[in-house]
C-alpha positions as CSV (number, residue, x, y, z in Angstrom):
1,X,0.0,0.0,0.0
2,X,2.9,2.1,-0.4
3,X,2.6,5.4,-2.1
4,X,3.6,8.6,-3.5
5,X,2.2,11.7,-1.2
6,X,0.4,14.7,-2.7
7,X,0.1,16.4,0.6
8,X,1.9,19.7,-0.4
9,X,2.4,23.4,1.2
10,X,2.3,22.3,4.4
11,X,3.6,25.4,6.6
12,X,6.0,25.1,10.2
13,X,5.4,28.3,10.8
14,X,3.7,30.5,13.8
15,X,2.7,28.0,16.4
16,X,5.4,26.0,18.2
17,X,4.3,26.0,21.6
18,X,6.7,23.7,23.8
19,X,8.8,24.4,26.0
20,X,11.2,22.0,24.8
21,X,14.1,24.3,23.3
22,X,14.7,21.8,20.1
23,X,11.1,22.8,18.7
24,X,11.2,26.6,20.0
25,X,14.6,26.8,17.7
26,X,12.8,25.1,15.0
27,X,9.4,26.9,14.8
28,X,9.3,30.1,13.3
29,X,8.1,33.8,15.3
30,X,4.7,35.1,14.2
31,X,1.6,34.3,13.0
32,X,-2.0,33.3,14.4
33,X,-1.6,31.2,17.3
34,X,-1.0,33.2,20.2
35,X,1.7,33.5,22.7
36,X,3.7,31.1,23.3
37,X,2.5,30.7,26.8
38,X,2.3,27.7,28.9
39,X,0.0,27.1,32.1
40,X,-1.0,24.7,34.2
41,X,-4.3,25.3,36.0
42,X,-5.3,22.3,37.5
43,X,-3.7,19.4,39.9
44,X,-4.4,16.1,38.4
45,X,-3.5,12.2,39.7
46,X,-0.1,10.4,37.8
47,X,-0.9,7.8,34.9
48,X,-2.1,4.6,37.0
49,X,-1.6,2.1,34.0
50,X,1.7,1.4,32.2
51,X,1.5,-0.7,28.8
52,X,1.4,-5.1,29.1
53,X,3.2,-7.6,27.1
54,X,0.6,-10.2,26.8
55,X,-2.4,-11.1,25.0
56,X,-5.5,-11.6,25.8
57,X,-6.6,-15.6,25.2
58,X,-10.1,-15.0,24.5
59,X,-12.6,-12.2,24.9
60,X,-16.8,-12.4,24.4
61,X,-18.1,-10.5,21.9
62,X,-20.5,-7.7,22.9
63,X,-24.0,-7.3,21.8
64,X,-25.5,-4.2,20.9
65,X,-27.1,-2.1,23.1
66,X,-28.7,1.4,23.0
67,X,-26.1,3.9,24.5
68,X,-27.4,4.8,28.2
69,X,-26.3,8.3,29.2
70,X,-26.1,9.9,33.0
71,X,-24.9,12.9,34.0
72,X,-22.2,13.6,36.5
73,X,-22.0,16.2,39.7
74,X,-20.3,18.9,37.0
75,X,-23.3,18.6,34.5
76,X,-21.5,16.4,31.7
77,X,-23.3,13.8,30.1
78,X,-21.8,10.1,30.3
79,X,-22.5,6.7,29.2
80,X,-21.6,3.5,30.0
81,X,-22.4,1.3,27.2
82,X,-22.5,1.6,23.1
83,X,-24.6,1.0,20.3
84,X,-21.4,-1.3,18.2
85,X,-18.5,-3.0,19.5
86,X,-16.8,-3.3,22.9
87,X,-18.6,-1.5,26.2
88,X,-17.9,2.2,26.8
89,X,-15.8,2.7,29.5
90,X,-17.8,3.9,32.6
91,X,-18.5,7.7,33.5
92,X,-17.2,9.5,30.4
93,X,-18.2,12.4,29.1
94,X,-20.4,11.3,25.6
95,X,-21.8,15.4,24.9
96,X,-20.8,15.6,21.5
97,X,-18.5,12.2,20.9
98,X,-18.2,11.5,17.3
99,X,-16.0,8.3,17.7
100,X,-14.3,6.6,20.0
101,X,-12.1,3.5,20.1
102,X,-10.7,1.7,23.8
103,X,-8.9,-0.7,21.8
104,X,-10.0,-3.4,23.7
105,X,-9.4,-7.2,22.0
106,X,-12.2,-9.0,20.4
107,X,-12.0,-12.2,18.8
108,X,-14.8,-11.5,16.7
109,X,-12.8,-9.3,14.9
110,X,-8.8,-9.8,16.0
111,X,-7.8,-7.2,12.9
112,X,-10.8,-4.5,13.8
113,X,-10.5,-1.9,16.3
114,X,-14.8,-1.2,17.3
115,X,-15.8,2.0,17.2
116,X,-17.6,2.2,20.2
117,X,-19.3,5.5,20.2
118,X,-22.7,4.5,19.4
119,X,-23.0,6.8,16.5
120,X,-24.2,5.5,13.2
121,X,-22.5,4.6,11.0
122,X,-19.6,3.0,13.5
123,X,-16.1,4.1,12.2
124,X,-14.4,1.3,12.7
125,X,-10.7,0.5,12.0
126,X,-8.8,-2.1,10.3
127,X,-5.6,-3.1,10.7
128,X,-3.5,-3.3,7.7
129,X,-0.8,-5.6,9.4
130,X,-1.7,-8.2,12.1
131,X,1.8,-9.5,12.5
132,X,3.6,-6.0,13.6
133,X,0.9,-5.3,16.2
134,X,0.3,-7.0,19.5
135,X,-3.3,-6.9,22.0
136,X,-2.1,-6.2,25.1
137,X,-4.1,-5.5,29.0
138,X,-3.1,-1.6,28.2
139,X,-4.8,-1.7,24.9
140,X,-2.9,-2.3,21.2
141,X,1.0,-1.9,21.0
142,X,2.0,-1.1,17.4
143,X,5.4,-2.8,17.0
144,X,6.5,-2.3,13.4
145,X,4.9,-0.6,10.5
146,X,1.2,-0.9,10.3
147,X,-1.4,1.4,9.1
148,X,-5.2,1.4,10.9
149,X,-7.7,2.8,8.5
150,X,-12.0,3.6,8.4
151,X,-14.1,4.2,5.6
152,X,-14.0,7.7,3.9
153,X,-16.3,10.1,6.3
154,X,-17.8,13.6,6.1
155,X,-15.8,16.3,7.9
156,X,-18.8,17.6,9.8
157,X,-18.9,13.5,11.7
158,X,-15.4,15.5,13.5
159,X,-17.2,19.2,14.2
160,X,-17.8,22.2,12.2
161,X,-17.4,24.5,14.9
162,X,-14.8,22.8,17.0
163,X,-13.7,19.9,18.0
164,X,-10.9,17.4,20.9
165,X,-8.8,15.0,20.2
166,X,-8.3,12.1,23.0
167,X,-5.8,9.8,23.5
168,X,-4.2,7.6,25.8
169,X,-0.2,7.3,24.7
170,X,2.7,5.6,24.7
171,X,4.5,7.1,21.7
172,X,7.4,4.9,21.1
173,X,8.4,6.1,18.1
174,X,12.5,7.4,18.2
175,X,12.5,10.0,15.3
176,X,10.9,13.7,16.5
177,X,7.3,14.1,16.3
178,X,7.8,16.8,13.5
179,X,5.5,17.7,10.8
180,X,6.8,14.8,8.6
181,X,7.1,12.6,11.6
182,X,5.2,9.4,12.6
183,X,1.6,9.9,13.1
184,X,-0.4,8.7,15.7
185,X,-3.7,9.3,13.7
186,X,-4.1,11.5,10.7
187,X,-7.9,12.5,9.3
188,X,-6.4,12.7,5.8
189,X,-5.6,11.3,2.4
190,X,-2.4,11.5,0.7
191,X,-4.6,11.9,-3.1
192,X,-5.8,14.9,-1.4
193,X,-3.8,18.0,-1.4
194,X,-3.8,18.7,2.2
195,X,-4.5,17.2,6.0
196,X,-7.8,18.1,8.0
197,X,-5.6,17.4,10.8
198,X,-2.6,15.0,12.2
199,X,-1.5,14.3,15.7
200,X,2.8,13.8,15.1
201,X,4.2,11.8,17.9
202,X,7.8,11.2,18.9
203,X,9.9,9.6,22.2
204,X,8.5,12.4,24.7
205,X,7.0,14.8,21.7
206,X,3.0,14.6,20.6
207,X,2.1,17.6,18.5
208,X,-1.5,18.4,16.7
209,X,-1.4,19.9,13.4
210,X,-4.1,21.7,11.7
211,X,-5.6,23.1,8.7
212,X,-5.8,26.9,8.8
213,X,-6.2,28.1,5.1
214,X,-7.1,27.6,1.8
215,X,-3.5,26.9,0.4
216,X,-2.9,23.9,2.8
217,X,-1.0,25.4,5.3
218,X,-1.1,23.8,9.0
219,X,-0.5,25.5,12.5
220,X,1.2,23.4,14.9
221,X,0.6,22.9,18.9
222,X,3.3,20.7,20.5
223,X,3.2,18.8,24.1
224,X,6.5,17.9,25.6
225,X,5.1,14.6,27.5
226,X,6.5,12.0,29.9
227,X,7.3,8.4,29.6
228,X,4.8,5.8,29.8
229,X,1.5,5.5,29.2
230,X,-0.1,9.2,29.3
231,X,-3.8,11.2,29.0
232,X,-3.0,13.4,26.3
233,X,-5.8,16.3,24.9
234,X,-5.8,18.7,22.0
235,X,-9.3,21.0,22.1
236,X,-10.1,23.8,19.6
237,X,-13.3,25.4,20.5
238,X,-15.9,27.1,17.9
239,X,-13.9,30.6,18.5
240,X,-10.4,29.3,17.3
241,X,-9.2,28.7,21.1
242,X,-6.7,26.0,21.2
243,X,-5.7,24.0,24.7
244,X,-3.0,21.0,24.8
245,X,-3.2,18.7,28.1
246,X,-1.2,16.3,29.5
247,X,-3.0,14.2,32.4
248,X,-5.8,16.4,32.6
249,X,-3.3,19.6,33.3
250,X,-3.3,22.9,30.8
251,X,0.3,22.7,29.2
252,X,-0.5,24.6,25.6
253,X,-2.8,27.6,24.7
254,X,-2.9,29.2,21.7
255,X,-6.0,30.2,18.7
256,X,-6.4,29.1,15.5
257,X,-8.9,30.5,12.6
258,X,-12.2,29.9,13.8
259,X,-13.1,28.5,10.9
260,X,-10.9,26.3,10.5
261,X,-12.6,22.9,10.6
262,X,-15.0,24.4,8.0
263,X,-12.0,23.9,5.6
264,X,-12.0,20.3,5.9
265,X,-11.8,18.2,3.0
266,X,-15.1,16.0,2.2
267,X,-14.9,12.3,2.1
268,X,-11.5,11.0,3.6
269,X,-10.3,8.3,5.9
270,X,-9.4,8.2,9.8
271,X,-6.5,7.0,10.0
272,X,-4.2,5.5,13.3
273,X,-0.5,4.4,13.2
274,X,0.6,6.3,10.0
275,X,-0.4,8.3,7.2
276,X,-2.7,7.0,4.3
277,X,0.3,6.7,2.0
278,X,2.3,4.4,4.7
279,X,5.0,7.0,4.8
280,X,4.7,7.6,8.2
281,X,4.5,4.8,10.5
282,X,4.4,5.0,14.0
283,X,5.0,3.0,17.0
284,X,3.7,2.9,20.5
285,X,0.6,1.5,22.6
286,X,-3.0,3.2,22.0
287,X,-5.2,2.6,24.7
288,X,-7.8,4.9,24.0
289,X,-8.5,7.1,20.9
290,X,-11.6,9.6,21.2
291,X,-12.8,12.3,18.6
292,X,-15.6,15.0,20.1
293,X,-17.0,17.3,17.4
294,X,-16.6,20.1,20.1
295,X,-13.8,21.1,22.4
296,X,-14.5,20.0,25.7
297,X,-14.2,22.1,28.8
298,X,-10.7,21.6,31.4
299,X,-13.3,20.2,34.0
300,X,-14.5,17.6,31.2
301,X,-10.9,16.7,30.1
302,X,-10.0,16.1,33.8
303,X,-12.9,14.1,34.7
304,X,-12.1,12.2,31.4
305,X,-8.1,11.6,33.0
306,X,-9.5,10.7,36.3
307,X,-12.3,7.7,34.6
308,X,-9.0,6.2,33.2
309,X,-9.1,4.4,30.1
């Protein structure tokens, strides 16, 4: 399934917000993002889980169901169940989740990953190469090059007005989580001449990257993160607003055009592990993957962190 890429004008500029000096020298000064400020507003519990080596001999198959919602003492809706695939973990926030995979082993379908959002159609993923990928307690290790891909979707399934990226991470991968870098998961196709969006993720480096204009240019937002297994959050509200979290604490602010997921290109994959021309493969453990099509608020991404995966 190898490849040429189209994706072209790509732009580095105007948002490096890390504090890690290698990417400050890199980015360029200027631009739309914001300062380049970093904050930490809340206190949040360490990572409790830290990725397995073994697989899972057998797991039952789930039903459907009809997706039960609650809410919590904050106001945030939650479910505990889905309408496709494995359960939904207890207690998270469902207000506005447009997919959602816990990467949880099924032997119904040892090459799927579920989408387990209860939202019709399910989005789920495939994966391209069984052998470099291993099911572990911690969710689904990606040893070697392998590429995880849906059906082509409709940008609006992923928020017109905003929207968060959710993951549990262990990015492995030993090259730099730079714009060409390994991706963790890309909403893009390389016959297509740009990237909605990309989530870039080297050893202690996960950065988004996002469409801002018309020519295919990208802003980029970059966590510095620790070792191990790690709650990491990207959030761009309806106004441009932009938030990076690590383990439910504020580490990145910064805007982007407000109508920037409004740009998005129609009809085009999800895709986990490595870009849709297999020129950027990744390696790691996902345990969770979640896309909202809003940003969620900092008490909604820390009662997210504290449910676990």
């Amino acid at each position: 399934m190898v490849r040429l890429t189209l994706i072209l004008g790509i732009s580095l500029a105007s948002n490096c917000l890390s504090s890690n000096p290698d990417w400050d020298e890199a980015a360029e000064e200027g631009s739309s993002g914001g300062d380049a400020s970093t904050s930490t507003t809340m206190d949040a519990p360490s990572s409790t889980t830290s990725a397995g080596t073994s697989s899972p001999s057998s797991t039952t198959a789930i039903a459907s169901t009809t997706a039960a919602t609650d809410t919590t003492s904050s106001g945030e809706e939650t479910a505990a169940s889905s309408s496709t695939g494995d359960p939904l973990p207890d207690g998270r926030v469902v207000d506005g989740l447009a997919t959602l995979f816990t990467f949880i082993y099924d032997e119904a379908g040892p090459s799927t990953v579920f989408d387990v959002a209860g939202v019709d159609p399910p989005l789920d993923l495939t994966i391209s190469a069984t052998s470099m990928t291993t099911w572990t307690v911690d969710g689904l290790r990606i040893d070697a090059a392998s590429t995880l891909t849906t059906v082509p979707v409709v940008p609006s399934r992923f928020g017109t007005q905003g929207f968060t990226v959710e993951l549990w991470v262990d990015s492995q991968s030993p090259t730099a989580g730079l714009e060409d870098g390994p991706r963790i998961v890309a909403f893009e196709d390389h016959l297509t001449a740009w990237s909605n969006f990309h989530v870039s993720g080297g050893s202690g480096i996960i950065g988004l990257f996002v469409l801002v204009d018309e020519s295919g240019d990208t802003d980029r937002f970059i966590l510095d993160v620790e070792p191990g297994l790690r709650h990491v959050v990207f959030t761009v509200s309806a106004t441009g607003e932009l938030r990076g979290y690590e383990d439910g604490e504020l580490e990145v602010l910064g805007m982007l055009p407000a109508a920037t997921p409004m740009l998005w290109q129609d009809g085009i994959p999800f895709v986990v592990a490595n870009a849709s021309d297999s020129g950027h493969p990744w390696v790691g453990l996902l345990g969770l993957l979640a896309i909202y099509e809003r940003a969620l608020s900092a008490q909604e991404v820390l009662h997210n962190f504290e449910q676990g995966r």
